[in-house]
N, C-alpha and C positions, 0 to 999 in steps of 0.2 A: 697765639695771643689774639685777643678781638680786637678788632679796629677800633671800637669806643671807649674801652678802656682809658681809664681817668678824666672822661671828660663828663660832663652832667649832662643830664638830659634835658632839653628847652622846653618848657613850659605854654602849650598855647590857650590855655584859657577856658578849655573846654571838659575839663575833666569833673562828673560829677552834676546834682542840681545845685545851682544859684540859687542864693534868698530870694530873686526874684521871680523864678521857674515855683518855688512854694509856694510863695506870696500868691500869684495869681491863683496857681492850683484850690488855693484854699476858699480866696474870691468866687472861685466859679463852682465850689462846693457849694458854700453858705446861699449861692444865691439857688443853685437848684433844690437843695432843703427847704427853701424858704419858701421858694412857689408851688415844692410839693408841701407842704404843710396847709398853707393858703388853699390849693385846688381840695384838699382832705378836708378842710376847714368846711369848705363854699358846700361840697358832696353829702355833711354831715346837716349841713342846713338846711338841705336843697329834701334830707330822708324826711327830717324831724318836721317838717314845713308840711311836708305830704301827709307823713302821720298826725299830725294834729288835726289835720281837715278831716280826714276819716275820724277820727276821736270825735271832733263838735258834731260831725254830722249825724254820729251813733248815739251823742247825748241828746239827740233832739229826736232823732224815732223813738228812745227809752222813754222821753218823758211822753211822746206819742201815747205808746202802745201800754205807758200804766196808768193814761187816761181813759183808755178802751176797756178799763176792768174797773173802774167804779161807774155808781151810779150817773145815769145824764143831770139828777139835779144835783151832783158834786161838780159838776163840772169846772162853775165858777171859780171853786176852793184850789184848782192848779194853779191859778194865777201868781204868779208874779216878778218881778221887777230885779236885774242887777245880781243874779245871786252865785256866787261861786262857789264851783262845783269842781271837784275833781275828774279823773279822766272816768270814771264811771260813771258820773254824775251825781255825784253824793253830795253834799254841802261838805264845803270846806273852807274854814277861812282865807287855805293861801292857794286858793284852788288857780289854776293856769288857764280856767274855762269861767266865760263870765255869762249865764241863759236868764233869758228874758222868754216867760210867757206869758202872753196876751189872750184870754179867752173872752167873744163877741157871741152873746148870746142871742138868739135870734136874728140871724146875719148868716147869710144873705138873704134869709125868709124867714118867716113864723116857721118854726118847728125845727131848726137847725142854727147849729152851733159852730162858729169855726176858731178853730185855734192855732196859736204859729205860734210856731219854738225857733227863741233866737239866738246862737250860742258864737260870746263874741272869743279870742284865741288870744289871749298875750300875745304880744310881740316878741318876748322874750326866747320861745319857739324860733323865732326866725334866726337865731345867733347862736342855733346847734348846738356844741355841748356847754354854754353859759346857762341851757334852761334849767340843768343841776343846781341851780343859786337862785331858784327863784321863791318868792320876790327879790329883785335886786333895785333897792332904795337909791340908790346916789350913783354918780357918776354918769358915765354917757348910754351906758343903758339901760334905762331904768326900764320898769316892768311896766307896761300900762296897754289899755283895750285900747283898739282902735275898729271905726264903725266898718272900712271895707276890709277887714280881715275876720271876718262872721259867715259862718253856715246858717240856715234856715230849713224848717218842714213847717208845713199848714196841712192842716184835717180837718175835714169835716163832720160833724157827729149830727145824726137825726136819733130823735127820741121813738122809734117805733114800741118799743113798750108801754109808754105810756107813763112812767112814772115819774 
């Protein structure tokens, strides 16, 4: 016969997780998600940030190099002011690229022309995958240019043709 027999067995407390052994487990989940979500977050903004610099900087050799194929006296007709452009440099109205071209004709001397292309970057770029909604009107992030987030090229054109 076993010596334990009809007696119950004592209970110490230990058998199993505690709601509190969960509870934490779950705390120290949520907060590792949280900060990998955030670090994925920051990584996505950190691509998208890079890629648009290369994008303004490509819309401003484009608009270069399709002033190297008209004539020198169209030169002036590049010009202008504010206008958005998509990532090709197309005109668009809700373009995420805002270029400004400035042509000075006869500058720096009689017989040459210099031109800068200014292409400024939403901000909206900066907040990784929010620029899917862009423009975004209201609330904390709204879409708008700002002057030091801009690329630039400048050319010089000499008329050696003569026309």
């Amino acid at each position: 016969m076993a010596l334990n027999a009809g007696k119950q067995r004592q209970r110490t407390g230990r058998d199993g997780i505690g709601i509190v052994e969960i509870m934490f487990a779950m705390a120290l989940l949520l907060t590792v998600m949280t900060a990998a979500l955030l670090f994925l977050d920051q990584i996505m903004s950190r691509f998208q940030t890079a890629r648009d610099h290369y994008v303004a900087i490509t819309v401003c050799q484009g608009r270069i190099e399709r002033a190297r194929a008209i004539p020198y006296s169209d030169l002036p007709l590049m010009a202008e002011d504010k206008q958005l452009v998509d990532d090709f440099g197309n005109p668009a109205p809700d373009g995420r690229f805002r270029r400004t071209t400035t042509v000075d004709v006869d500058m720096p001397s009689e017989g040459m022309t210099t031109m800068l292309v200014k292409t400024e970057i939403c901000v909206c770029s900066r907040w990784g995958w929010r620029k899917r909604y862009h423009p975004l009107n209201r609330g904390p992030y709204v879409c708008r240019f700002e002057e030091e987030n801009r690329e630039q090229a400048q050319f010089m054109f000499t008329n050696l043709r003569g026309d």
